[in-house]
C-alpha positions in Angstrom: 113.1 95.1 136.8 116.6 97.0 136.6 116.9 95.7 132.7 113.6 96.9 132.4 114.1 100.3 133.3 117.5 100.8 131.9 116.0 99.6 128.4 113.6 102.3 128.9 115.6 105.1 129.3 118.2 104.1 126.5 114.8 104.2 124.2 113.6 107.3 126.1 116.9 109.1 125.3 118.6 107.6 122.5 118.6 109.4 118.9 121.3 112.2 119.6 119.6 113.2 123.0 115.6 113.7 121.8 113.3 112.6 124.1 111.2 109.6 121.9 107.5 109.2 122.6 105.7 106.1 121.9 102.2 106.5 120.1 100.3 104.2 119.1 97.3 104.0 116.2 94.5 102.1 116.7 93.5 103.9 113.6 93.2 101.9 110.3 96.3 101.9 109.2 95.8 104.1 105.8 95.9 106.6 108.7 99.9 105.5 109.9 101.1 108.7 107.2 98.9 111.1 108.4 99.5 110.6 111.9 103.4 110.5 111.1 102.6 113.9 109.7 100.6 115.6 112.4 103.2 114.5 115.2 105.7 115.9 113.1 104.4 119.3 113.4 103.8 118.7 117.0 106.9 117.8 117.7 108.5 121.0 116.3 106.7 123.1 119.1 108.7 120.3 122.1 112.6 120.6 122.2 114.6 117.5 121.5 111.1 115.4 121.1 110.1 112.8 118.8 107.2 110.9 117.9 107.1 107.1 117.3 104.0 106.2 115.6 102.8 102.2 116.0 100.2 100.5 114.6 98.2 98.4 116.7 94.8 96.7 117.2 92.2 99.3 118.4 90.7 97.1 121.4 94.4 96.9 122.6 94.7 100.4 122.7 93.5 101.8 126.5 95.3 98.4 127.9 98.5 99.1 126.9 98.5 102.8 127.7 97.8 102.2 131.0 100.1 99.2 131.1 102.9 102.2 129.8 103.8 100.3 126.4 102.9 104.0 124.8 103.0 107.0 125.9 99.6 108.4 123.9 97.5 107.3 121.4 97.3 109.3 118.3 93.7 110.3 118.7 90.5 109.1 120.5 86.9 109.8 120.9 86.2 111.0 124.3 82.8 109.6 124.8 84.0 106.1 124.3 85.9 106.0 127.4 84.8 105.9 131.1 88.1 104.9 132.6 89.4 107.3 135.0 93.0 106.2 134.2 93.2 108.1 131.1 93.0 111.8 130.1 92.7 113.5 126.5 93.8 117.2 125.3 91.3 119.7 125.2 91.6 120.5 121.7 91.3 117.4 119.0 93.9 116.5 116.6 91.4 115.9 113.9 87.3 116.7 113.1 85.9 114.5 110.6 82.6 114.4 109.3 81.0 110.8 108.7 78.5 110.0 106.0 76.5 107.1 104.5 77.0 106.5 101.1 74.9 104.1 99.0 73.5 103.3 95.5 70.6 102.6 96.5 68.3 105.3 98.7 65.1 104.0 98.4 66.6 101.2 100.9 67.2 104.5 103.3 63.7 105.8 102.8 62.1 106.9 106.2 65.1 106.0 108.3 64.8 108.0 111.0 61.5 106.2 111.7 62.7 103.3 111.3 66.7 102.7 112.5 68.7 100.7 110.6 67.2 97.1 111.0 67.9 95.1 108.3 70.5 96.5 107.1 74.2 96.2 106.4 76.5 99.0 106.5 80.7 98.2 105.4 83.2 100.5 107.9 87.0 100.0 107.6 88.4 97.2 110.0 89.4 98.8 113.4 87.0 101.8 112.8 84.3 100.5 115.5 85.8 103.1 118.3 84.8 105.9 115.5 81.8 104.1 114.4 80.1 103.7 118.2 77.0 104.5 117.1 76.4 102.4 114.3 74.9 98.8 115.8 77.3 96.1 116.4 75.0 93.8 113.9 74.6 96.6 111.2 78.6 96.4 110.5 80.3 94.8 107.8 84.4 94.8 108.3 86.4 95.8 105.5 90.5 95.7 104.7 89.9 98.8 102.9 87.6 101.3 101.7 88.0 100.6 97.6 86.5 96.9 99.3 83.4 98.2 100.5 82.7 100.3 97.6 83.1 96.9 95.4 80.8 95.3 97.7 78.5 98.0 97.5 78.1 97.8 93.9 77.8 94.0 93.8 75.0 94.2 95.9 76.5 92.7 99.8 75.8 95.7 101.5 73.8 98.3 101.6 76.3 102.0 102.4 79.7 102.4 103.3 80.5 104.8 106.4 83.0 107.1 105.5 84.4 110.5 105.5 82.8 113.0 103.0 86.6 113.7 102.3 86.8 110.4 101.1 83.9 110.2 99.0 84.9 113.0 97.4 88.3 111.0 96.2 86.2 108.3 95.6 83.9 110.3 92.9 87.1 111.5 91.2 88.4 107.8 90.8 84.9 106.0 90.2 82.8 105.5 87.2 79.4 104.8 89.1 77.7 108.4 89.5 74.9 106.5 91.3 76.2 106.9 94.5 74.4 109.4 97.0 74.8 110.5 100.7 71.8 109.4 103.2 71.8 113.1 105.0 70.0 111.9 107.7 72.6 109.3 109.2 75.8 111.9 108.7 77.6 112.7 111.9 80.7 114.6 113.1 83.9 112.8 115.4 86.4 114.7 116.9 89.4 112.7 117.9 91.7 113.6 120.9 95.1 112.4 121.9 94.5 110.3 124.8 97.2 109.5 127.7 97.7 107.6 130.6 96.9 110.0 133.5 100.4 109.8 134.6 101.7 111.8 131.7 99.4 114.9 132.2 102.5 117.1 131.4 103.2 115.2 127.9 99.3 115.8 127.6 100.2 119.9 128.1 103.1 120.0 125.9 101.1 118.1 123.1 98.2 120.8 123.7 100.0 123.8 122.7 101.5 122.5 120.3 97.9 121.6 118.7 96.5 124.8 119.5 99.9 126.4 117.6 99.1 123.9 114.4 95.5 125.4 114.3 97.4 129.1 114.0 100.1 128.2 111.9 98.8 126.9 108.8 99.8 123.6 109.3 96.6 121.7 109.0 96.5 123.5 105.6 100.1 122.0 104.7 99.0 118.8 105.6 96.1 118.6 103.4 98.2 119.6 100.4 100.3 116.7 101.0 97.4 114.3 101.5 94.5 115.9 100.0 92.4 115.2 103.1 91.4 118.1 104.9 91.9 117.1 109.1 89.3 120.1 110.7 85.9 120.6 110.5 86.5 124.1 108.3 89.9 125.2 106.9 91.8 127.6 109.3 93.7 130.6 107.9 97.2 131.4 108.9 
């Protein structure tokens, strides 16, 4: 136990005297950079703090937060969690709007009649805490999202669930101009850090600084460097 705790606190308050914050992603892990990038900036609004970004299966996620392996997890959705344990920010890290793409709408024709028997819709691998709504039996489990796109054109599935950011970038890379979005099955998720209930006051600290990143243009910086814009609408400095 003494080992224990006198690892910890050589971790806690090692690099050159910062405080160092695990957070883990249960996040696909094309999302590792971006979340290296938003902690950044939150870390410029805390003193001698740093953020240490792991990636690590999703369903593993509220266990080992409570357990204390992290300190946070880069960002959650709050309607996903019942566990009184665990607290979130008020204001999410990220907004994202989700659509269905396909190639073929006539298989989406009356589909709010109807739900989504039958068919099969591809969503990244350790997406299914974003994708909550989508039935467990409707998902097909993809590496990556180029993947489901490949399948989709082949025939396998049906859509792929995705950002519209991403769509976009797809359409710039992609030949196939048959694609479409099904209008009707879009949807918006806001993620919020999530943390033990223990570390309320890490969960303050990382507030203001995501309320100062929503003033201070760096959402906008952000998506210059990855192209993928983080909010719902683009903020002005």
């Amino acid at each position: 136990m003494l080992k224990s705790l006198l690892l910890y606190f050589i971790i806690l308050f090692s690099a050159h005297g910062k405080t160092i914050y695990q957070v883990s992603l249960g996040s696909p892990k094309e999302w590792v950079g971006i979340s290296k990038l938003l902690y950044a900036e939150i870390a410029k609004e805390m003193k001698d703090t740093t953020f240490e970004i792991s990636k690590i299966p999703s369903k593993r996620v509220i266990k080992e937060l409570i357990k204390g392996t992290y300190d946070v997890e880069v960002g959650w959705h709050k309607d996903n969690v019942n566990s009184k344990e665990l607290v979130f920010t008020n204001t999410p890290i990220v907004e994202l709007n989700f659509a269905v793409i396909t190639n073929n709408p006539e298989k989406f024709k009356n589909i709010g009649q109807r739900g989504l028997t039958g068919l099969t819709l591809g969503i990244p691998r350790g997406a299914h805490y974003i994708h909550h709504k989508i039935p467990v039996d409707v998902r097909y489990e993809v590496n990556r999202l180029e993947q489901a796109f490949d399948l989709l054109d082949i025939g396998r599935i049906d859509g792929v669930v995705t950002t519209i950011q991403n769509f976009k970038n797809i359409m710039k890379k992609s030949r196939n101009k048959k694609y479409k979005i099904i209008n009707e099955l879009g949807y918006m998720i806001k993620l919020y850090p999530m943390l033990a209930k223990r570390n309320i006051i890490l969960r303050d600290s990382i507030e203001v600084g995501l309320q100062r990143m929503r003033k201070n243009g760096a959402y906008k910086r952000i998506k210059k460097k990855t192209g993928i814009q983080l909010l719902e609408k683009d903020l002005q400095n």
